[in-house]
C-alpha positions as CSV (number, residue, x, y, z in Angstrom):
1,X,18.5,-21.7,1.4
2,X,15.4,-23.4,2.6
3,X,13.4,-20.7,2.1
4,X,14.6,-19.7,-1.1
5,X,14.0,-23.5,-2.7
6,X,10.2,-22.9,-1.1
7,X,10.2,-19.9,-2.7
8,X,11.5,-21.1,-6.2
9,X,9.0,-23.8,-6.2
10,X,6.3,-21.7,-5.5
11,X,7.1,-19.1,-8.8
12,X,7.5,-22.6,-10.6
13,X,3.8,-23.9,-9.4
14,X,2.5,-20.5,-10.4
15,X,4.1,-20.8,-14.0
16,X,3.5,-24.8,-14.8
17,X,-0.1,-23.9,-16.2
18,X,-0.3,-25.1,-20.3
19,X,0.6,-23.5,-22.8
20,X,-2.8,-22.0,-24.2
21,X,-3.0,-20.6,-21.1
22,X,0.7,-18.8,-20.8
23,X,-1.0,-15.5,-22.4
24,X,-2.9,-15.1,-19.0
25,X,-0.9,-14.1,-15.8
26,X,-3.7,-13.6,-13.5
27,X,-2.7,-16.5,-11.5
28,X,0.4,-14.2,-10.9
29,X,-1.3,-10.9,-10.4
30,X,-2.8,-10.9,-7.1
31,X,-4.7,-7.6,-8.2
32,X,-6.6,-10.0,-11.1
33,X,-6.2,-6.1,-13.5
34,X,-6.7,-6.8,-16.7
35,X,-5.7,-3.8,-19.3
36,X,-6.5,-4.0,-22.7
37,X,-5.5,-1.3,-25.0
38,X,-8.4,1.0,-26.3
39,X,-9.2,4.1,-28.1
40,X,-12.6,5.5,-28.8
41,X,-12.5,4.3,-32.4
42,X,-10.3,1.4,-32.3
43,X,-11.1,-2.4,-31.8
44,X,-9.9,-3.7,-28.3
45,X,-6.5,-6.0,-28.5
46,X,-6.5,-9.1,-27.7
47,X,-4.3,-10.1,-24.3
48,X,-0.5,-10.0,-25.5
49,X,1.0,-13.5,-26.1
50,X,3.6,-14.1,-24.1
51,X,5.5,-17.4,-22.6
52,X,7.7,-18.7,-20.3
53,X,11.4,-19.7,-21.7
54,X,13.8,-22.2,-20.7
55,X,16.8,-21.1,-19.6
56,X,19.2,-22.7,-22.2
57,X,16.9,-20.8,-24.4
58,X,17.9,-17.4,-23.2
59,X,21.6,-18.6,-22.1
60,X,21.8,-19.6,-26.0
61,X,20.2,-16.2,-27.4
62,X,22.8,-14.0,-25.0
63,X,25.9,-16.3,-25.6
64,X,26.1,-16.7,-22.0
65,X,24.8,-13.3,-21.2
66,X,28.1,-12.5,-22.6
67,X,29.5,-9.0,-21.5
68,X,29.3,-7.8,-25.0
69,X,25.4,-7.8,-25.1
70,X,25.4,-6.3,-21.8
71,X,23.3,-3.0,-23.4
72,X,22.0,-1.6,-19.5
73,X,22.6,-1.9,-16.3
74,X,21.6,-0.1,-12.9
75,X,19.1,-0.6,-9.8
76,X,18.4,-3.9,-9.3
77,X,18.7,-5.3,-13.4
78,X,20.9,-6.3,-16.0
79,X,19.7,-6.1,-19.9
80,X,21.2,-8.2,-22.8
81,X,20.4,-8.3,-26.3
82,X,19.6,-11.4,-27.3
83,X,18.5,-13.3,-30.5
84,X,16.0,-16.1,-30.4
85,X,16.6,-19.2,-32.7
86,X,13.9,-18.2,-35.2
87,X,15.5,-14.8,-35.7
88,X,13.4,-12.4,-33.2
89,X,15.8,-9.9,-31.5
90,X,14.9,-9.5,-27.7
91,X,16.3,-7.7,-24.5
92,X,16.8,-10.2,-21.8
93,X,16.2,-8.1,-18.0
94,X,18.0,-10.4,-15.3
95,X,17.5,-9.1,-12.0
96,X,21.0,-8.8,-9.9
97,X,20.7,-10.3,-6.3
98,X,21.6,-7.1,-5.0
99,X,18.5,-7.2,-2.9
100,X,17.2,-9.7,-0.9
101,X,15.7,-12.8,-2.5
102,X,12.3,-12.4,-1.3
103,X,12.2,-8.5,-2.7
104,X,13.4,-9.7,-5.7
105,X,11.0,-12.2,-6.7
106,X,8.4,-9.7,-5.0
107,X,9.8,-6.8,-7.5
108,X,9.6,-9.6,-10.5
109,X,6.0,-10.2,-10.1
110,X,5.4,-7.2,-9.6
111,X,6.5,-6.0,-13.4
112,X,5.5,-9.2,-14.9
113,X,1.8,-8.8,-13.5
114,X,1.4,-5.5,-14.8
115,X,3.6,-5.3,-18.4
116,X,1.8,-8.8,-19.3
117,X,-1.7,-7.2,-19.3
118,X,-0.7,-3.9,-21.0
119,X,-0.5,-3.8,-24.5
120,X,0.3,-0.6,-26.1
121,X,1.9,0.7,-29.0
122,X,4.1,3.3,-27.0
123,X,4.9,0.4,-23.8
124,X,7.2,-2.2,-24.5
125,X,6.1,-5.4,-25.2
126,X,6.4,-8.6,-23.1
127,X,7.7,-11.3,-24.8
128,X,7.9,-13.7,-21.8
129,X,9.9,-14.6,-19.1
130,X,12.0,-17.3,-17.4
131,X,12.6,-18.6,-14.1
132,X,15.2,-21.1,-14.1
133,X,18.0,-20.2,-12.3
134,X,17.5,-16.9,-11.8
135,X,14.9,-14.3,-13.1
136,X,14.1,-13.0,-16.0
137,X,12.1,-10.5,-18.4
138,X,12.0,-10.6,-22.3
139,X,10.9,-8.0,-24.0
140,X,11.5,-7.1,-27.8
141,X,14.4,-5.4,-28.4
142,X,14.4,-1.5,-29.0
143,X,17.3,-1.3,-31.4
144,X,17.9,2.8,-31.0
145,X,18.3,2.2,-27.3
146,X,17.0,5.0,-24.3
147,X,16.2,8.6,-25.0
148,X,18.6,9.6,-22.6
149,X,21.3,7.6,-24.3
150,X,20.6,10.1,-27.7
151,X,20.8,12.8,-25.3
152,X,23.3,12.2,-22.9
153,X,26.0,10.0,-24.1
154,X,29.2,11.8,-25.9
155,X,29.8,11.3,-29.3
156,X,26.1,10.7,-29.7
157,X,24.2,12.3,-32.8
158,X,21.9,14.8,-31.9
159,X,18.1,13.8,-31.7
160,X,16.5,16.2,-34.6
161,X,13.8,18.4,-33.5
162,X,10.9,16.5,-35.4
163,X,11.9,12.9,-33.3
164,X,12.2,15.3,-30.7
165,X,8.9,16.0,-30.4
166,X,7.4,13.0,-32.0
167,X,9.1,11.3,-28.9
168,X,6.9,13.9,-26.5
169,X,3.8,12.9,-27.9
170,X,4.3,9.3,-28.3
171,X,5.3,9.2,-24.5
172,X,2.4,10.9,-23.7
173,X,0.2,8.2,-25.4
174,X,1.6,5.9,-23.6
175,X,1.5,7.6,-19.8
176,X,-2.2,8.3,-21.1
177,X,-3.2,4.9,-21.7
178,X,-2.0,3.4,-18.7
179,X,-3.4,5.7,-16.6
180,X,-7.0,6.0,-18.5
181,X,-6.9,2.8,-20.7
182,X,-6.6,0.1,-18.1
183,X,-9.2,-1.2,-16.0
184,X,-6.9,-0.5,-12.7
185,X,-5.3,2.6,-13.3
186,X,-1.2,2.5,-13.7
187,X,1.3,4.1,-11.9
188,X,4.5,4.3,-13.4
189,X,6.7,5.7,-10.5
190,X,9.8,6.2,-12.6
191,X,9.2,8.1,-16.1
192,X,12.7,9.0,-17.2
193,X,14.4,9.3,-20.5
194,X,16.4,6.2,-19.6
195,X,13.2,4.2,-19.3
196,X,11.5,5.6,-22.7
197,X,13.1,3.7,-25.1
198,X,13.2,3.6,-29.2
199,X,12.3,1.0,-31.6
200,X,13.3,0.9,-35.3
201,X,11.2,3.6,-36.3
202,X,11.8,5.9,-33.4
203,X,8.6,5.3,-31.8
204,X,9.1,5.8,-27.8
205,X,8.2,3.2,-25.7
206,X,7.6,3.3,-21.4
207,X,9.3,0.2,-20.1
208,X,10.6,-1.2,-16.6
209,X,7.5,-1.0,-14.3
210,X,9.4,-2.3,-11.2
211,X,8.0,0.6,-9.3
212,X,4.6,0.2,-11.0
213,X,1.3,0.8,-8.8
214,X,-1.9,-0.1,-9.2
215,X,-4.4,2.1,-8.4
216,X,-8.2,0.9,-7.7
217,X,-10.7,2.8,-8.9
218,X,-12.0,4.2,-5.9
219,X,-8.5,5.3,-4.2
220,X,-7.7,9.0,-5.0
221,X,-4.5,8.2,-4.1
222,X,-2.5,5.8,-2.0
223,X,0.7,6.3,0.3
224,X,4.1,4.3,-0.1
225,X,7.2,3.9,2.0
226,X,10.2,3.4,1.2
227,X,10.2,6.8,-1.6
228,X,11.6,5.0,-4.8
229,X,12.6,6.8,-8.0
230,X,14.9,9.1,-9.4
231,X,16.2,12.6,-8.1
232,X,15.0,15.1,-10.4
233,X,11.9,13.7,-11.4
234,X,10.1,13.3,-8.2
235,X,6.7,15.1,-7.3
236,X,7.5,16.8,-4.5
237,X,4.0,15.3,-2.8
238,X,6.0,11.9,-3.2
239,X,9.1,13.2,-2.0
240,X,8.1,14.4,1.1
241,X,5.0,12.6,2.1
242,X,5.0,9.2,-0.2
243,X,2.1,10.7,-1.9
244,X,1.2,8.6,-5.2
245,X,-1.4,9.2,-8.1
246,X,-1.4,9.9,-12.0
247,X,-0.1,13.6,-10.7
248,X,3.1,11.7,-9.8
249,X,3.9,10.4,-13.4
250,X,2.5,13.9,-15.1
251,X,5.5,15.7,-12.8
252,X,8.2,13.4,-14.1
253,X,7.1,13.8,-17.8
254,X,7.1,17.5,-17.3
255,X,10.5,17.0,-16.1
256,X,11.2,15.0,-19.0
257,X,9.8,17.0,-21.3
258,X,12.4,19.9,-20.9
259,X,15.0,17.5,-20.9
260,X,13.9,16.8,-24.2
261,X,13.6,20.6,-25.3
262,X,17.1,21.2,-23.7
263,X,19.5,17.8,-23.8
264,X,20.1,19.0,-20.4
265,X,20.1,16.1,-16.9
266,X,17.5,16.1,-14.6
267,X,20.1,17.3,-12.2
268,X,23.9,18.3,-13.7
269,X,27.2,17.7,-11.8
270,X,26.8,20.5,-9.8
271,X,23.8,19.1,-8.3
272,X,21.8,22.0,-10.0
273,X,18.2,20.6,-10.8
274,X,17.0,21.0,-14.5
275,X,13.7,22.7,-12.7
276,X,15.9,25.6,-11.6
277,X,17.5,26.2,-14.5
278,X,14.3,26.0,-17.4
279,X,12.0,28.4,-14.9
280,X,13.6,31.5,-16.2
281,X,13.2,30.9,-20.0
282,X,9.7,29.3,-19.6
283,X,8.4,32.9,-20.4
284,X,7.1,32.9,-24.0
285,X,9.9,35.5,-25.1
286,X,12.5,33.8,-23.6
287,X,11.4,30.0,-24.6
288,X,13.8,29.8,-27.6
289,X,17.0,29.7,-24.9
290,X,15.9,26.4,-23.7
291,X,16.6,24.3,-27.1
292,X,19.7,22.3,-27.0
293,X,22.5,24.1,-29.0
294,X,23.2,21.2,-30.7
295,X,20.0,22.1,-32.7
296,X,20.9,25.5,-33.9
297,X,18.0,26.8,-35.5
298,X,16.8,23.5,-36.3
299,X,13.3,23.7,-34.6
300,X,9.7,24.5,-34.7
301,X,9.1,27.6,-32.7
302,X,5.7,26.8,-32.9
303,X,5.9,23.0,-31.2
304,X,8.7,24.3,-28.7
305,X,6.1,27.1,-27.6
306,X,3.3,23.9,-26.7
307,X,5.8,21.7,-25.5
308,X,7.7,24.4,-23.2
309,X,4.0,25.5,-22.0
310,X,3.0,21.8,-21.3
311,X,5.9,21.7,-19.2
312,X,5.1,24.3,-16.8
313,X,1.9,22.9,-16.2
314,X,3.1,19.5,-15.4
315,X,5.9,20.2,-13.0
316,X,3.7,22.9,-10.5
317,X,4.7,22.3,-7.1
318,X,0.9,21.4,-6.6
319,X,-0.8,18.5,-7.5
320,X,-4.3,19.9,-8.0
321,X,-2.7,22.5,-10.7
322,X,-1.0,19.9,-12.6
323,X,-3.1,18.7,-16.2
324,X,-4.4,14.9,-16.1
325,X,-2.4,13.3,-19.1
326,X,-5.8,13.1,-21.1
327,X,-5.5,17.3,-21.3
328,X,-1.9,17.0,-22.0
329,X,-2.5,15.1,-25.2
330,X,-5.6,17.4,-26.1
331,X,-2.6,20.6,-25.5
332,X,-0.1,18.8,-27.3
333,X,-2.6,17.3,-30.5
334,X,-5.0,20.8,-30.6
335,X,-2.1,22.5,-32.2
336,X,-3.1,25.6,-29.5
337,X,-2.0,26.7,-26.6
338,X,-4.6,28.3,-24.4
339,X,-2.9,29.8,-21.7
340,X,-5.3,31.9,-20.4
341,X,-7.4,28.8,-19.4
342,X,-4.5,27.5,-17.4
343,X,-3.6,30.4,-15.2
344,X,-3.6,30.2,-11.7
345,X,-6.0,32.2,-9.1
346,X,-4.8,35.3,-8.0
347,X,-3.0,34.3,-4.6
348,X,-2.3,31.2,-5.6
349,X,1.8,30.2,-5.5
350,X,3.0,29.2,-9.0
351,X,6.3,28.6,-8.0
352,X,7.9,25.3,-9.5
353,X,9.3,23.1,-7.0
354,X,13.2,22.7,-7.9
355,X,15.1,21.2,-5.6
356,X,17.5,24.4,-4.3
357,X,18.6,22.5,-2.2
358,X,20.0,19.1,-3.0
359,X,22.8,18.3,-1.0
360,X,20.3,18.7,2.0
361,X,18.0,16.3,-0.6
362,X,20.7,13.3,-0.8
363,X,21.6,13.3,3.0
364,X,17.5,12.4,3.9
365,X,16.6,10.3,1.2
366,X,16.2,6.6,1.2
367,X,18.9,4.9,-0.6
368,X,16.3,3.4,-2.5
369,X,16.6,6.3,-4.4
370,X,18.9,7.0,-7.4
371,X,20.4,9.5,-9.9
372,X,20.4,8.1,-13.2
């Protein structure tokens, strides 16, 4: 208990600095990155304004973090909906003490020091935090929910083809930026249509960066223990060998990719990965037999072709093969597919890695790792 009121007052210290200064968390971020969003022909953002909240402020805006504002749950988090007394609708992230304190709070800075320097039309936005108590994230509030929510949940409308793939590129905006727009590049860790979630307007957006890395400049890569993520979605470099870079993220959005095209989980209830299943209709003449029948005929052949293709770069069982996310915007904006530019030496294994064999998978991975 000693330690933990150390700790507490400690976070407190590192928060107690005035409020023209609350928009900076570098005092936070050991790593002192600082990622501003730009394009080639756009104006760089300023630093995102964000604040630290009391906690009868977000007690008040959740009722009590009543049960029936309880909109997500799992790992290590709770999210509420909330509403602020000036009207703004947020989602209020309370981490659960199912971990230890210290990995808690270690988790905590971890996401606030990198979502409070990103600021990005397709990342969620940070609209402060709170330490009282317990801690806390708020973010705005992305009213259509997850991705996988519109895809997975029964009774839920079917996602039309053009949000479909407006969803593919916006995501790919967003994995671009924080990988090439940053001045540390970002490793997500944990891209999965759970975390891409939906504003008003539809417009996907990458949140919870609990597993987030940054990457200096000068590291091609770095190793990490214990292997964190999701079944399914994992690089099989990471997987095995704890192997982390922008490859990692490009696999996982490849995986989610097809799980757009299809509806279908990264792995069903059979324990049969999504990856096994896709690789037989990846062929160009077969590619139609991947769309989820709830479409019909609803879809561009055309967009389902470059998506489909995109795919199948993205989740080759090698690194080195995989695109960088900057080509798979250019393959996904061109409006061509140039295959013959992506094609593999002769000799060279093009097999996609697809987990034959995951009941072997789930007995030697860390429990650090989940399936949702």
């Amino acid at each position: 208990m000693k330690q933990l009121n150390l700790r507490r007052k400690s976070l407190r210290r590192l928060f107690s600095f005035s409020s023209s200064q609350r928009s900076s968390v570098d005092e936070v971020d050991t790593e002192k990155s600082v990622c501003i969003y730009q394009e080639s022909d756009a104006k760089p953002l300023q630093k995102p304004n964000w604040r630290c909240f009391t906690y009868a402020e977000i007690h008040i805006a959740t009722n009590g973090f009543h049960q029936g504002n309880l909109v997500g749950s799992g790992g290590h988090a709770e999210v509420y909906r909330g509403v602020l007394a000036d009207g703004r609708v947020i989602a209020v992230k309370r981490l659960t003490r199912g971990t230890s304190d210290e990995r808690r709070e270690k988790e905590f800075l971890t996401e606030l020091g990198t979502v409070s320097h990103v600021q990005h039309p397709n990342v969620s936005e940070l609209v402060g935090c709170c330490i009282d108590l317990d801690l806390h994230l708020i973010f705005e509030f992305s009213s259509h929910g997850s991705v996988s929510s519109h895809l997975h949940e029964e009774n839920s409308l079917p996602l039309t083809w053009n949000l479909r793939y407006g969803i593919a590129v916006g995501t790919a905006q967003g994995l671009h930026y924080l990988h090439k727009g940053c001045q540390r590049r970002i490793i997500h860790r944990d891209i999965k249509a759970s975390n891409i979630l939906l504003t008003a307007n539809y417009e996907p957006q990458i949140s919870d960066f609990g597993l987030a890395k940054w990457l200096p400049s000068e590291w091609t890569y770095c190793a990490v223990k214990p292997i964190e993520g999701t079944v399914g979605y994992l690089a099989p470099e990471y997987f095995m060998h704890g192997i982390v870079d922008e490859k990692t993220d490009v696999f996982a959005f490849g995986v989610f990719l097809l799980e757009i095209i299809s509806g279908r989980k990264p792995v069903d209830g059979s324990h049969r990965s999504l990856l096994s299943w896709a690789k037989t209709y990846l062929d160009d003449e077969m590619v139609h037999l991947l769309v989820d029948p709830r479409l019909g005929d609803e879809f561009n052949i055309g967009q389902l072709r470059q998506l489909a293709f995109v795919a199948s770069l993205c989740v080759r069982a090698t690194a080195s093969w995989r695109p960088s996310m900057t080509e798979v915007l250019q393959l996904l904006t061109d409006g061509e597919t140039p295959q013959n530019g992506w094609k593999m030496p002769e000799g060279e294994e093009e097999d996609l890695w697809d987990f034959e064999d995951l009941d072997e998978c789930d007995k030697t991975t860390s429990s650090s790792l989940s399936t949702s």
